[in-house]
N, C-alpha and C positions, 0 to 999 in steps of 0.2 A: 425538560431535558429532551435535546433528539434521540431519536431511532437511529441505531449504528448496527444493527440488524441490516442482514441482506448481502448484498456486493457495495464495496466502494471501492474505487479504483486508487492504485500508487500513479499518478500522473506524471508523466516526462514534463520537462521543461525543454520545449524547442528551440534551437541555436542556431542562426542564420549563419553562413557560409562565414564569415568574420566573426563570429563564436559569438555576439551579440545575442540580445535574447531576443528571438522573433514574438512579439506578441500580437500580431493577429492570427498567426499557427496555434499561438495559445487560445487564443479567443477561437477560433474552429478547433479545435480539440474537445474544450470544456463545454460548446454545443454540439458536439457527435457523442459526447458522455452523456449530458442531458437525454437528448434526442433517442439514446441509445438504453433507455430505464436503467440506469444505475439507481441505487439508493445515495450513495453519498461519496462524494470528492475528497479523497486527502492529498496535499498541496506541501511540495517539497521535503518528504521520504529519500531515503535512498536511490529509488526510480528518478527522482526529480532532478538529481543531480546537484543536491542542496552541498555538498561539500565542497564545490569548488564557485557557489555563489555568493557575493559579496554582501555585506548586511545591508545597501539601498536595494538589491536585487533582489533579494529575500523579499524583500517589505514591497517591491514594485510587482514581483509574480502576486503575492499573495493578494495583492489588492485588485490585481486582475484577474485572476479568477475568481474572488468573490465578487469585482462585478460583473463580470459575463455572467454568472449563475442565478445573477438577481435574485438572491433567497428561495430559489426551486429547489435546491439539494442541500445538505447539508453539508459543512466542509469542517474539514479537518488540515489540521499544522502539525507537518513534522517539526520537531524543534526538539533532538537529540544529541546528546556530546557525551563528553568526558571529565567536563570541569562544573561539577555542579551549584554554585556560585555563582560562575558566570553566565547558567542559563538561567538562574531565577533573575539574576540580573537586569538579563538582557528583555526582561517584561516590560521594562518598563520604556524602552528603545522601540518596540514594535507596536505598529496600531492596528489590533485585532477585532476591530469589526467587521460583523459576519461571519467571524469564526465560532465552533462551535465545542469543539474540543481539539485537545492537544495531543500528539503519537508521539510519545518519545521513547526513543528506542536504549538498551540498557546502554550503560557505558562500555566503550573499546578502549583498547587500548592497554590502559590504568589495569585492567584486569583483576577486577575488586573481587571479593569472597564473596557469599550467598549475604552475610552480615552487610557489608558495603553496598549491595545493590538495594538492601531493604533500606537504610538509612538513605543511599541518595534521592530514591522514589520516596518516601513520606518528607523530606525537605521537601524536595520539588511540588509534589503534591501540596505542602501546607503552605506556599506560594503563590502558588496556580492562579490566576485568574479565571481557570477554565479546565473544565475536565479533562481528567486523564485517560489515554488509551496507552498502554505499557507494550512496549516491544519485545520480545526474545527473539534475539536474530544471531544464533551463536554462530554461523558461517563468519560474519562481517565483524562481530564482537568479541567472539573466542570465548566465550565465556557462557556457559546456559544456566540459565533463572531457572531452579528446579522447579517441583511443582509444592514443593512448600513454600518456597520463597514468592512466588504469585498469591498464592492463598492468602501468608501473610499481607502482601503489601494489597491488597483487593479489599482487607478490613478499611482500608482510610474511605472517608465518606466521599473524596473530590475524584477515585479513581472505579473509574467504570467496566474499565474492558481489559483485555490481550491480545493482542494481535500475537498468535504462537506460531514461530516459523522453525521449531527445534526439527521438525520433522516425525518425532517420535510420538508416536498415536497412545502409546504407553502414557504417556507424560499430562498430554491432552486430555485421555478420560478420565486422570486423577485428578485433572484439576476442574472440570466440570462434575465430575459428582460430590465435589467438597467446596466447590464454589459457593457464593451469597446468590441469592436467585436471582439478582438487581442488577449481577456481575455478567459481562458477556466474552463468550470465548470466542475468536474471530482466526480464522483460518491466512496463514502468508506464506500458502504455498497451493500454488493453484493447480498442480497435480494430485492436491489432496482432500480439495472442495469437498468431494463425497464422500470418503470415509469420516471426513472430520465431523462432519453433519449428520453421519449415520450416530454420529457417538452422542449426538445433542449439544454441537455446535450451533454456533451463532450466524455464518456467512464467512464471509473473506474480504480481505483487505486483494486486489488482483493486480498481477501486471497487465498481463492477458485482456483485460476489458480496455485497456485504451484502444488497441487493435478492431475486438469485437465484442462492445458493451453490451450488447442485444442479446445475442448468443451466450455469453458466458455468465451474466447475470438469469436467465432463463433457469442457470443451473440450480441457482441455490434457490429461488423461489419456487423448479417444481420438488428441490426437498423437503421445504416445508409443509410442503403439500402432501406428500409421502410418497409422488410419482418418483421412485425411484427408475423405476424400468428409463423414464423419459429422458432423466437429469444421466443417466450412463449415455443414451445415444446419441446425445448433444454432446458429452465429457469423450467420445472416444474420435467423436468427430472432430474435437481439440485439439487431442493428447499429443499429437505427433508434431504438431505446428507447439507447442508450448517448450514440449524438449526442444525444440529447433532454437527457440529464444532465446535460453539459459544454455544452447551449446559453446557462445564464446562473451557468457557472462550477461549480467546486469546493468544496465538497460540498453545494452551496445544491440540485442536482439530486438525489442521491440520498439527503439528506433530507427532501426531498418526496415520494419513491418509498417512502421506507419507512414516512413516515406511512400515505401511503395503503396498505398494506400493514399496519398494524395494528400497526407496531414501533414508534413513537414518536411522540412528536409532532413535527412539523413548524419547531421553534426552532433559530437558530442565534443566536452574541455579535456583537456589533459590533466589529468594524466589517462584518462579512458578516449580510445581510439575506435573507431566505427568497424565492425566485423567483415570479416572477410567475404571478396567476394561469389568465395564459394558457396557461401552459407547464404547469401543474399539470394543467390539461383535458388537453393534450395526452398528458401522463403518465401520468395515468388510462386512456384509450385505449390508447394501448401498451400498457400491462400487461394492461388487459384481454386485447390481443389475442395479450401471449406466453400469457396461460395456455389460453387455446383453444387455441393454434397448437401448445406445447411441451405440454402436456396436464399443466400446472402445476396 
C-alpha cells in the first residue's frame, strides 16, 4: 500500500478561455507538483472543480494526470456524492489505473445522522476497488463526522485515512489518540499544517501547494523532523498569501495565483466565477513578496 504521509496537493483542473479543459496546463501543473517534492497527487476534490465535470471528463483528467506522473507520485481520486449507490456504481464506468486510493468526502446535501454517515462509508468501503481516504468537510457538507463516528468507520480494513477539515483541533486529537496505528490523520486546512502535526498528525491534503509545492511541503517534513522553529518561518511566510486565497472562496483564489504564476489561465465553470480584481492585486504582491522573502 502507498505512503499518504506527507503533503498531497487538492489539484485545480484548468479551463481554457472557452471553459474547455486545457490539458497541457494540466500536464505543466502535475510536473511543477512533481518537480516541486510533493508526496502525492489527489485528482478531482473539490479544488478540482469535480462537480461541474462530466463523467468522460472525469475519466480524461484522471488519466491525464496519471500519465504525466508516470508512477512518481502516488495519486489519489476524489469520488464523493450523496447518492451512495450510485457511486459504488459508478466503479465500474471508470478506469482506474494508476490510481491508488480513493477521497471521498461525506455526503452533502442529504444531511445524514452520525448512523447514516457510518453505513454509507462501510458500503462504499466494502465496494471499493481501492482504498479509502474519508473526508470531513462540514463548511461544503453541513454535516461534521464526529470523532466517534471516524473511529468507528476507521475499523473497516479498505479505509485508511482522514482527510479532517472540521477545523477543531479538539476533534483532531481525539481522534488520533483513539486511532488504529495503520489509520492516518491528514490535515484540510492548510492554516493548520502545524498545530495538527504538533498533535501527531500525518501531513495534509493542501491547496496552497499547487501555487508553492516546494515551500509548503518543506512544512510538514521539517515536522517530522521536529524542526519546529523552521516549519513556523516557512508557515508565517505563507500565512497571509493563504488567507488571501480562501478570501473569495475555493478554488476561485488559487486559480488566480497560478495564472499569475504562469500555470494557467485564470477560468473557472459556473456557477463559480474568478475573483475580484482587487484581490488579484493583492495576490500579486504576496507572491511577489513570498519569492523575495522564501528566495522562490
Amino acid at each position: 500500500m502507498k505512503d499518504f504521509r506527507g503533503t498531497g496537493v487538492a489539484m485545480v483542473t484548468p479551463f481554457k478561455k472557452d471553459k474547455s479543459i486545457d490539458f497541457p496546463a494540466l500536464q505543466r501543473l502535475t510536473k511543477h507538483l512533481i518537480q516541486g517534492g510533493v508526496d502525492y497527487l489527489v485528482v478531482q476534490g473539490t479544488t478540482g472543480e469535480s462537480a461541474t465535470l462530466k463523467h468522460h471528463e472525469k475519466q480524461a483528467v484522471l488519466s491525464a494526470v496519471v500519465e504525466s506522473n508516470a508512477g512518481k507520485l502516488p495519486v489519489v481520486w476524489g469520488h464523493g456524492g450523496n447518492n451512495t449507490q450510485g457511486l459504488i456504481d459508478a466503479f465500474e464506468t471508470f478506469d482506474l489505473k494508476g490510481v491508488d486510493a480513493v477521497l471521498v468526502a461525506s455526503p452533502y446535501y442529504n444531511k445524514p445522522t452520525q448512523p447514516g454517515i457510518i453505513a454509507h462509508y462501510r458500503a462504499y468501503a466494502d465496494a471499493s476497488p481501492l482504498p479509502l481516504i474519508l473526508y470531513n468537510v462540514p463548511g461544503r457538507t453541513s454535516s461534521n463526522m464526529l470523532a466517534e463516528t471516524t473511529l468507528a468507520i476507521a475499523e473497516h480494513p479498505n479505509v485508511i485515512a482522514v482527510k479532517e477539515a472540521s477545523g477543531n483541533l479538539d476533534q483532531v486529537g481525539a481522534i488520533i489518540k483513539r486511532k488504529p496505528s495503520k489509520f492516518l490523520v491528514l490535515s484540510g486546512d492548510d492554516p493548520l499544517i502545524i498545530p495538527h502535526m504538533a498533535l501527531g498528525g500525518d501531513g495534509i491534503i493542501s491547496v496552497i501547494a499547487n501555487a508553492f509545492p516546494a515551500e509548503f511541503s518543506a512544512i510538514s517534513k521539517l515536522c517530522f523532523q521536529g524542526d519546529y522553529n523552521k516549519a513556523r518561518q516557512i508557515h508565517y511566510g505563507l500565512i497571509d498569501f493563504i488567507y488571501l486565497l480562501f478570501a473569495e472562496g475555493n478554488p476561485g483564489g488559487i486559480k488566480a495565483a497560478c495564472h499569475i504564476l504562469g500555470l494557467m489561465e485564470n477560468e473557472l465553470r459556473l456557477p463559480l466565477v474568478p475573483v475580484s480584481s482587487d484581490l488579484v492585486k493583492k495576490l500579486e504582491k504576496s507572491i511577489t513578496g513570498i519569492k523575495a522573502s522564501l528566495n522562490v
